[in-house]
LOGUTI-161350 format. One record per residue (C-alpha): residue in one letter; chain; residue number from 0; x, y, z. Coordinates in Angstrom, 1 decimal. Layout:
N
+-----+-------+-----+--------+--------+--------+
: res : chain :   n :      X :      Y :      Z :
+-----+-------+-----+--------+--------+--------+
:   A :     A : NUM :      X :      Y :      Z :
...
+-----+-------+-----+--------+--------+--------+
END
This chain:
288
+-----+-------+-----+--------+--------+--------+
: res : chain :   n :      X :      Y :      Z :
+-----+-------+-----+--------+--------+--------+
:   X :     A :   0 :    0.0 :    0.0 :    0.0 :
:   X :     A :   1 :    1.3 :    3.2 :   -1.1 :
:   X :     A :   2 :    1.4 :    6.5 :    1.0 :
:   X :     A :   3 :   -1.0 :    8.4 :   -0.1 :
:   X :     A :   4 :   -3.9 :    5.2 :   -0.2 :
:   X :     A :   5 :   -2.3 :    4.4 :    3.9 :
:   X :     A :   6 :   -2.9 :    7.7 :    4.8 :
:   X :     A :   7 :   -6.5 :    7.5 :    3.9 :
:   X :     A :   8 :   -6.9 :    4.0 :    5.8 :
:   X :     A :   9 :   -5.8 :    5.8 :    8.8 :
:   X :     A :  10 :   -7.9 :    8.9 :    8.4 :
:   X :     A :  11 :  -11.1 :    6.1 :    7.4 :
:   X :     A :  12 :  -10.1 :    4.6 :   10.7 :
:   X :     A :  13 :  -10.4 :    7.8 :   12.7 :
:   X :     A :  14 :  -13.5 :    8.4 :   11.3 :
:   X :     A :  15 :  -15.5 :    5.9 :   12.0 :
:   X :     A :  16 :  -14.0 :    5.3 :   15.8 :
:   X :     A :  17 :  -14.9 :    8.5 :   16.5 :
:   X :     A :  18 :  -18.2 :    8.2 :   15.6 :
:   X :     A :  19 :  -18.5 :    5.2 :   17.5 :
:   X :     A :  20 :  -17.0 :    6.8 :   20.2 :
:   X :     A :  21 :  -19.6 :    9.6 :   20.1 :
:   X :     A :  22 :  -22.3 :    7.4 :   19.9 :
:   X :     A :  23 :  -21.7 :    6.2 :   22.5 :
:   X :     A :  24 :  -20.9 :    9.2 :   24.8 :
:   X :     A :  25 :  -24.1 :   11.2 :   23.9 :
:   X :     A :  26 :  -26.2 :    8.9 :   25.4 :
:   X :     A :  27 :  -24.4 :    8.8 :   28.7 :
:   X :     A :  28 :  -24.5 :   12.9 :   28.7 :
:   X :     A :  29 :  -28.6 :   12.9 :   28.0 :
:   X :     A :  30 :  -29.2 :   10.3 :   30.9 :
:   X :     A :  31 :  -27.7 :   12.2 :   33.2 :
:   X :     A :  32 :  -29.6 :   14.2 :   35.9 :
:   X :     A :  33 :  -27.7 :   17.4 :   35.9 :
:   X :     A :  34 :  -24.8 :   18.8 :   34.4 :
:   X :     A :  35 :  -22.2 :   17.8 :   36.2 :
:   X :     A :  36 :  -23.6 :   14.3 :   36.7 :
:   X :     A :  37 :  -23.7 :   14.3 :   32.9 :
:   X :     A :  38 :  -19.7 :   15.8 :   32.3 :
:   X :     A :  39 :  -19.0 :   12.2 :   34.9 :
:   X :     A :  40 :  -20.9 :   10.0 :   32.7 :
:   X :     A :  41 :  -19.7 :   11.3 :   29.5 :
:   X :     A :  42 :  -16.0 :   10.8 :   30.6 :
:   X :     A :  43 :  -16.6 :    7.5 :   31.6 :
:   X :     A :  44 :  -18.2 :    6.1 :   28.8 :
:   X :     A :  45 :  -15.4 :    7.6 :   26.5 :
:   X :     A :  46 :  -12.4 :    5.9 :   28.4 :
:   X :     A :  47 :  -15.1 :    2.9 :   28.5 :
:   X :     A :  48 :  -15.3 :    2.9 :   24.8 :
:   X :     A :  49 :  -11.5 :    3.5 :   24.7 :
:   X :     A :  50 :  -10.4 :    0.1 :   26.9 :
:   X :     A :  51 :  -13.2 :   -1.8 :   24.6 :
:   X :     A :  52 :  -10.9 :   -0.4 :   21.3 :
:   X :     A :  53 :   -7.4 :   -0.4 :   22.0 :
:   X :     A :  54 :   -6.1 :    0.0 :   19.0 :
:   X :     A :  55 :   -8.4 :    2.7 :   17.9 :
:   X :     A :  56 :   -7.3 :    4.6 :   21.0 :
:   X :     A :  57 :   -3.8 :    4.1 :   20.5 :
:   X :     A :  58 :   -4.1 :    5.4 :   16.7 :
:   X :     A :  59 :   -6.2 :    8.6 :   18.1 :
:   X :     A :  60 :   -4.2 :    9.4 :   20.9 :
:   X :     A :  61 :   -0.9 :    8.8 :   20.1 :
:   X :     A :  62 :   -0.1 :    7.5 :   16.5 :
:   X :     A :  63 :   -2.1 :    9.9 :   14.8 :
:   X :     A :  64 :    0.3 :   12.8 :   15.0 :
:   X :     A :  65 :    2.5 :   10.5 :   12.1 :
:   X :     A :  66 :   -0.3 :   10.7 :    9.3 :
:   X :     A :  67 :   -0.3 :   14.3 :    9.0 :
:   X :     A :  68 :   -2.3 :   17.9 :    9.0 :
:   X :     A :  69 :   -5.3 :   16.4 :    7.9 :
:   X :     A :  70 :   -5.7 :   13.7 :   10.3 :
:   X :     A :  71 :   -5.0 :   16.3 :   13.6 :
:   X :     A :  72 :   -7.9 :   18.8 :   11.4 :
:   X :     A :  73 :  -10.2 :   15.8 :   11.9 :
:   X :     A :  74 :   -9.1 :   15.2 :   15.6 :
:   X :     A :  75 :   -9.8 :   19.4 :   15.9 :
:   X :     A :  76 :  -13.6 :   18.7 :   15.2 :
:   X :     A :  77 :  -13.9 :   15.6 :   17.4 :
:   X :     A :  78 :  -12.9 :   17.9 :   20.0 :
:   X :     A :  79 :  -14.8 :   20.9 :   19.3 :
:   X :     A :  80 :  -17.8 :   18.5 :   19.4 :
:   X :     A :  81 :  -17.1 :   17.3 :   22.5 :
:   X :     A :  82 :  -16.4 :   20.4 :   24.1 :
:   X :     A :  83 :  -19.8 :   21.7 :   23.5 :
:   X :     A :  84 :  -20.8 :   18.9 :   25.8 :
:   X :     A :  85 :  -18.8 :   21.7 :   28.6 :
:   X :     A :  86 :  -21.9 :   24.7 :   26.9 :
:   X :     A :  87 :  -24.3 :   23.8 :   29.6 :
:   X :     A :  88 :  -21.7 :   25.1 :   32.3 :
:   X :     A :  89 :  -21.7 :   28.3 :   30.8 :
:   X :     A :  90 :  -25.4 :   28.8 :   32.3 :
:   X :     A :  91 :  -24.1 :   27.8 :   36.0 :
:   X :     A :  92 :  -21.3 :   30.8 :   35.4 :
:   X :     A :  93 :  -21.8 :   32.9 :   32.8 :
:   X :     A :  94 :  -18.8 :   35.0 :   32.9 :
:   X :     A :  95 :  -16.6 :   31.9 :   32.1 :
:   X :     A :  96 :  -14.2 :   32.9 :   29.5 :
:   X :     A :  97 :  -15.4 :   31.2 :   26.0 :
:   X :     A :  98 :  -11.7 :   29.7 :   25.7 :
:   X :     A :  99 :  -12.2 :   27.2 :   28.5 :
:   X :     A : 100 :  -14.2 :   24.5 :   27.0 :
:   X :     A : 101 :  -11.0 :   24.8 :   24.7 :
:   X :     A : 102 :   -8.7 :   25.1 :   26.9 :
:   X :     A : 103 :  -10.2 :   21.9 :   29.5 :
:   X :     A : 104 :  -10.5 :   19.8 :   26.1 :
:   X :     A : 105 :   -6.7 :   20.6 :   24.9 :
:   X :     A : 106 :   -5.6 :   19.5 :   28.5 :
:   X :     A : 107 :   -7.8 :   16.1 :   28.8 :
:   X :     A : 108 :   -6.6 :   14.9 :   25.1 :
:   X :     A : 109 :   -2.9 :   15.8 :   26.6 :
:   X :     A : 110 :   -3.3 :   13.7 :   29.3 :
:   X :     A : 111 :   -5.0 :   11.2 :   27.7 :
:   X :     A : 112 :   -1.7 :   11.1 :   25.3 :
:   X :     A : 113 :    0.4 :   11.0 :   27.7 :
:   X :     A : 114 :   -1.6 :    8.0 :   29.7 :
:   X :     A : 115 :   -1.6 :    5.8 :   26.8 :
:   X :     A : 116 :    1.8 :    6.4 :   25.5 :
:   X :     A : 117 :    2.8 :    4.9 :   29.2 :
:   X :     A : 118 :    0.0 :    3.0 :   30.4 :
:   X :     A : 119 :   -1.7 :    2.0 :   27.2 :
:   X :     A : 120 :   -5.6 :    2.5 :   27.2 :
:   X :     A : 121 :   -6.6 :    0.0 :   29.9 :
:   X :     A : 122 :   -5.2 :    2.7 :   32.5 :
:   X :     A : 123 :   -7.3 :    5.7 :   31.0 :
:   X :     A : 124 :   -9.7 :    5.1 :   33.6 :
:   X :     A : 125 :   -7.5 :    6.4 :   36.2 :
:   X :     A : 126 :   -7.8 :    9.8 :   34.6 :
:   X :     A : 127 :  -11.4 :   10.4 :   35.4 :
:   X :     A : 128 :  -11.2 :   12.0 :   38.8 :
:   X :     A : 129 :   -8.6 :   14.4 :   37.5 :
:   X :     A : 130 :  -10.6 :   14.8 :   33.9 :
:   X :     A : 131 :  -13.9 :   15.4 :   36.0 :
:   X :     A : 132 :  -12.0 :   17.7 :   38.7 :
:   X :     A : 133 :  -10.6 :   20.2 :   36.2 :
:   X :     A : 134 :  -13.5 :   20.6 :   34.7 :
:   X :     A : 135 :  -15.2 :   21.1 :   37.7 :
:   X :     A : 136 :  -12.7 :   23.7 :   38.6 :
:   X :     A : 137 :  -13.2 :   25.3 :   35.8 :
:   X :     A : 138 :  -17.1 :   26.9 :   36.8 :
:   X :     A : 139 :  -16.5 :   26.6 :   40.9 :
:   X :     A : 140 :  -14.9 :   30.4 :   40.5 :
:   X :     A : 141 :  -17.6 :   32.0 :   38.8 :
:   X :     A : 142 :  -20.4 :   30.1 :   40.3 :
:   X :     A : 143 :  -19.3 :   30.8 :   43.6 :
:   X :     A : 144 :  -20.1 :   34.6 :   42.4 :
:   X :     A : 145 :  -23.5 :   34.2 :   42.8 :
:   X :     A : 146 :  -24.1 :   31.2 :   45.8 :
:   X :     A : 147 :  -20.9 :   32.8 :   47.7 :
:   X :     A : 148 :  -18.0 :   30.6 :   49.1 :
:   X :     A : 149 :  -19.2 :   28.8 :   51.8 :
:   X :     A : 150 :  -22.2 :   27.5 :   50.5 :
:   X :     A : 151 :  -20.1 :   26.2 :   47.3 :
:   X :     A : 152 :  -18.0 :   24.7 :   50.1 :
:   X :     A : 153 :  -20.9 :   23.0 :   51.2 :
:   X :     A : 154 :  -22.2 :   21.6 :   48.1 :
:   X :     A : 155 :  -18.9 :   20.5 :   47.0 :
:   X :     A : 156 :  -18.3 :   18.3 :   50.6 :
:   X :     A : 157 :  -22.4 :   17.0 :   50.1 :
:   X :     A : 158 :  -21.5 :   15.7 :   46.2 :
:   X :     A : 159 :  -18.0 :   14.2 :   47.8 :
:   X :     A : 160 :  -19.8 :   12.6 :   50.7 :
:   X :     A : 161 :  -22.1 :   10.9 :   48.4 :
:   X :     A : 162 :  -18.9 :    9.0 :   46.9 :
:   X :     A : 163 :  -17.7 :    7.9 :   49.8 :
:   X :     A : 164 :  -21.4 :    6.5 :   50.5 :
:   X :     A : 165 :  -21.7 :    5.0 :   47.1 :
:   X :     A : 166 :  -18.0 :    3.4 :   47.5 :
:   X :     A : 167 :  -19.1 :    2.1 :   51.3 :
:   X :     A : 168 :  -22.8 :    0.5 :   49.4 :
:   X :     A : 169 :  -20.9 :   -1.4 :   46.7 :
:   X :     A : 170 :  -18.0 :   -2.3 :   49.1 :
:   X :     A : 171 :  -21.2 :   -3.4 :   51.2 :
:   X :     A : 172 :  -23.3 :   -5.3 :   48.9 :
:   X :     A : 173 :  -21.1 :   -6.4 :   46.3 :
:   X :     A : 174 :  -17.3 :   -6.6 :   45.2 :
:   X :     A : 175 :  -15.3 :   -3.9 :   44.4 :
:   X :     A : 176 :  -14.5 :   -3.2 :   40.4 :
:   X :     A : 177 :  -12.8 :   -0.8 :   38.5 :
:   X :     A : 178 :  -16.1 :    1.2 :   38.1 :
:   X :     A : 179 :  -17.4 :    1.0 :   41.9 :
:   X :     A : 180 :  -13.6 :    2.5 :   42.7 :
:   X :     A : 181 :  -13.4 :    5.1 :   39.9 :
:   X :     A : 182 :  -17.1 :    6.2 :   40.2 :
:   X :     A : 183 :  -17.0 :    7.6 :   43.9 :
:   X :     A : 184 :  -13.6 :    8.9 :   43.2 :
:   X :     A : 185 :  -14.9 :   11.1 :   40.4 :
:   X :     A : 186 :  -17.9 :   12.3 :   42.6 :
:   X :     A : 187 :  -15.4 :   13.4 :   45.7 :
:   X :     A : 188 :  -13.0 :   14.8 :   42.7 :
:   X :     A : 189 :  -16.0 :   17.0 :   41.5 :
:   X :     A : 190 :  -17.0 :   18.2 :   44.8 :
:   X :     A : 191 :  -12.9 :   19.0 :   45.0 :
:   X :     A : 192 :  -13.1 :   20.9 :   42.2 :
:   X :     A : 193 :  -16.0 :   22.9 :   43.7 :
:   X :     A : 194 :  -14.6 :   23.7 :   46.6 :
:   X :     A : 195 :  -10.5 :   24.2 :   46.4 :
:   X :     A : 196 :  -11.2 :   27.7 :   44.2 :
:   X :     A : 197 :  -13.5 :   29.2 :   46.1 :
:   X :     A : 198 :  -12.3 :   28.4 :   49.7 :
:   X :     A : 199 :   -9.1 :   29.6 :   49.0 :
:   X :     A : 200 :   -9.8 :   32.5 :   47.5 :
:   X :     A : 201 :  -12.2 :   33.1 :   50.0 :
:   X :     A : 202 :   -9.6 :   32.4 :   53.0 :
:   X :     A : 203 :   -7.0 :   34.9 :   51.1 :
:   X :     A : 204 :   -9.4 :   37.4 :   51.4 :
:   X :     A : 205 :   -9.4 :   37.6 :   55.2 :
:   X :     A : 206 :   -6.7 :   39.7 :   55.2 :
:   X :     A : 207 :   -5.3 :   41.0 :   51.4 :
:   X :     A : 208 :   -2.4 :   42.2 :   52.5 :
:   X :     A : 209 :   -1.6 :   38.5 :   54.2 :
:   X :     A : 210 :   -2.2 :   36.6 :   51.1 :
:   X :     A : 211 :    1.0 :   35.3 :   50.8 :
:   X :     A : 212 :    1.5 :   34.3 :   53.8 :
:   X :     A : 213 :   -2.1 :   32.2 :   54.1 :
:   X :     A : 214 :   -1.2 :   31.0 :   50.7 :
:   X :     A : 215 :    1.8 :   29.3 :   52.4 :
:   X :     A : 216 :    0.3 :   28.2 :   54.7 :
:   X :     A : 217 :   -2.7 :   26.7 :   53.5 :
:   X :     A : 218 :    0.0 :   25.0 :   51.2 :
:   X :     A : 219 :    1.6 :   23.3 :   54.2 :
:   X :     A : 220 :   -1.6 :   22.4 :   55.9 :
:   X :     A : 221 :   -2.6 :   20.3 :   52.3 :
:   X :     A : 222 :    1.0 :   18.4 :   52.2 :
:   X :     A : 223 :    1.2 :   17.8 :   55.9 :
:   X :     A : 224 :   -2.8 :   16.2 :   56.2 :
:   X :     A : 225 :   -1.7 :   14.3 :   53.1 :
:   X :     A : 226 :    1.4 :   13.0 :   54.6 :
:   X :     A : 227 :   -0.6 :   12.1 :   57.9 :
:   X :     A : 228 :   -3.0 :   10.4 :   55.5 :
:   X :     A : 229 :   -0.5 :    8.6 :   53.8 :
:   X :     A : 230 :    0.8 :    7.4 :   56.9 :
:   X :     A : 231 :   -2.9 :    6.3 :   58.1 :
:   X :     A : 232 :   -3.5 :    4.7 :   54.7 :
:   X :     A : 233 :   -0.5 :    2.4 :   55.3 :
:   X :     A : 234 :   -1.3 :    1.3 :   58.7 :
:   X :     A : 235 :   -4.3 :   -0.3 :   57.5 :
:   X :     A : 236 :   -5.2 :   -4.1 :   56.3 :
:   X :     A : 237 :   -5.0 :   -4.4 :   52.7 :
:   X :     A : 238 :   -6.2 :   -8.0 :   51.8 :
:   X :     A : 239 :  -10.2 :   -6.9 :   52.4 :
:   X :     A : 240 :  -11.3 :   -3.3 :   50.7 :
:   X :     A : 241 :  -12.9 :   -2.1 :   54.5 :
:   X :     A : 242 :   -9.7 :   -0.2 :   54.8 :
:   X :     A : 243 :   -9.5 :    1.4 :   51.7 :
:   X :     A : 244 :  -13.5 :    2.6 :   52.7 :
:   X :     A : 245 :  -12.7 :    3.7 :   56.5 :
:   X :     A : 246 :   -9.8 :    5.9 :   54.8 :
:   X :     A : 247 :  -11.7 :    7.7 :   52.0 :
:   X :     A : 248 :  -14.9 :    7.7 :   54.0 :
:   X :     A : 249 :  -12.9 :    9.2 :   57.0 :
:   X :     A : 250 :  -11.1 :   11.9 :   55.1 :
:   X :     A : 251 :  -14.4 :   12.8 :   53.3 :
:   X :     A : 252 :  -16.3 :   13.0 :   56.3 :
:   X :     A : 253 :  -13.6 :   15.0 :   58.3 :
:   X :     A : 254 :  -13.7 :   17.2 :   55.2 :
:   X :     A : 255 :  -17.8 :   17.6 :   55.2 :
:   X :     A : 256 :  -17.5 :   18.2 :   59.1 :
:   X :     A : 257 :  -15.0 :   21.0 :   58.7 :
:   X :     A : 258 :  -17.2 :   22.8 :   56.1 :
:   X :     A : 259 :  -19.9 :   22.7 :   58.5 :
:   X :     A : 260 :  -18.1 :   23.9 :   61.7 :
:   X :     A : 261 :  -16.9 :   26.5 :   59.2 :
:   X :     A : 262 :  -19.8 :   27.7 :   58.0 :
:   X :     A : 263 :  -21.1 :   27.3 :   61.4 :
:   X :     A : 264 :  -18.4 :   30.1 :   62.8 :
:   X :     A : 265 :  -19.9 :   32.1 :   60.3 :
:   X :     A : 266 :  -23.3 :   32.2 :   61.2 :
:   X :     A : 267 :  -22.8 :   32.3 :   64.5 :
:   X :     A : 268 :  -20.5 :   35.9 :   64.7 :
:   X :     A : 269 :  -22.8 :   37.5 :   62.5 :
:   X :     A : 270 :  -20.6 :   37.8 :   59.4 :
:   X :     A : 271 :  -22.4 :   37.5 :   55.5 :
:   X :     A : 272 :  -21.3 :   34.1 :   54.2 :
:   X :     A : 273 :  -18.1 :   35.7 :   51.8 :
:   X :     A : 274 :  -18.9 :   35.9 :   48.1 :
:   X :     A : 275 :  -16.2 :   34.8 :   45.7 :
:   X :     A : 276 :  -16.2 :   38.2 :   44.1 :
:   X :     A : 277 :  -15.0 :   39.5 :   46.6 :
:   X :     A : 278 :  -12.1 :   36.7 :   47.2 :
:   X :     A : 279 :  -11.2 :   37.0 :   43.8 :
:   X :     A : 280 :   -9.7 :   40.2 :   44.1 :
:   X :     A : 281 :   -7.8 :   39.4 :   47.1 :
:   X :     A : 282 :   -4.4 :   38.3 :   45.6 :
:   X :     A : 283 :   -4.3 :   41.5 :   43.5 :
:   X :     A : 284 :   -5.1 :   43.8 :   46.7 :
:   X :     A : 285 :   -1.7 :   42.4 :   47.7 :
:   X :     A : 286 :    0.3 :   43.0 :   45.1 :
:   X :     A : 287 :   -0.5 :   46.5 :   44.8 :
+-----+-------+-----+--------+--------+--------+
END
């Protein structure tokens, strides 16, 4: 087979996986309750379709960029119709910038590269708490606008305590699988995404002209809890999954419990629960 008829194998190839692979992501987006139930679903039934068809996956993600401009042109509109699955978030935070949808597809196809090139596409789903987390943290700023801070900090530890409670049914009631592992993760990883912006924006705005300082700080507080929960983590049996429940469960509820003490400091002196438009200006009162 000559170049130029090889070439067009490969583009035919591209084609009609990603059409399958669409077909097979727009239902999973429909069934969906809500939006951000939906962006979970989608991902999962794309890195679903993508373990099912290795080889299709490997030439999309990683082969692809040896066939030339035409076949990355055709990649361009998978992903442009993909990211309009992102369009309903624009209606949770309208001032979004336009670009993200672009910008949260460009960075899921790199990972996704970057998994399969040295995991191969049985590992992809690993990638869907990150995948659903930045996209989640993509909104969380600009809704947080118009709920304010602390109640996005609610919401976000509400949607992660649900994971841990789906992970504790199916560690319950039946045996632990790829899906009843990633699944929970993903939901704790949106409510992540949720909360991380606006609670730290909202904590640098205490006092502006500290916002270095509680930035470093708030940076040691994350590695040192991760450290302690590493150490925890490793103290506990591994040849049954009740340990691998009691330590997500346990870090998720310690994280919903703060939220509501916090919260609960700020009803109780009187203070407006903080706005994120407010936060968000913090880091530049410093710097001027």
């Amino acid at each position: 087979m000559d170049a130029p008829d090889q070439e067009e194998a490969v583009l035919a190839a591209l084609d009609s996986g990603a059409a399958q692979m669409v077909a097979s992501v727009l239902p999973a987006f429909h069934r969906a309750r809500s939006w951000p139930e939906s962006v979970r679903a989608a991902y999962e039934a794309m890195f679903a379709f993508a373990m099912e068809e290795p080889e299709y996956t490997r030439l999309g993600a990683v082969e692809m960029f040896t066939v030339g401009r035409e076949a990355l042109r055709r990649r361009d509109g998978v992903m442009e119709g993909l990211e309009a699955l992102l369009t309903p978030g624009y209606e949770l935070a309208p001032d979004t910038p336009p670009i993200a949808a672009e910008a949260i597809g460009g960075a899921i196809y790199a990972l996704i590269h970057d998994q399969v090139k040295s995991k191969g596409p049985e590992s992809l789903p690993e990638l869907i708490p990150m995948a659903t987390y930045m996209t989640g943290n993509a909104v969380a700023a600009r809704f947080a606008q118009r709920i304010g801070s602390l109640r996005l900090l609610l919401a976000g530890r509400i949607i992660a305590f649900a994971g841990a409670l789906c992970l504790a049914f199916w560690g319950g009631f039946g045996a632990l699988s790829v899906w009843a592992l990633f699944v929970p993760i993903a939901l704790a990883e949106i409510g992540d995404g949720m909360t991380q912006p606006a609670v730290m924006a909202a904590a640098l705005s205490i006092e502006p002209r500290l916002a270095g300082t509680a930035a470093g700080l708030m940076g040691f507080l994350q590695m040192t809890a991760a450290a302690l929960g590493s150490f925890v983590v490793a103290l506990l049996p591994y040849d049954n999954p009740l340990g691998l429940i009691a330590a997500f469960g346990g870090f998720v509820g310690m994280s919903l419990a703060g939220a509501l003490v916090a919260v609960g400091c700020v009803a109780r002196a009187g203070r407006p629960v903080l706005p994120a438009a407010a936060a968000t200006a913090a880091p530049a009162a410093e710097g001027n």
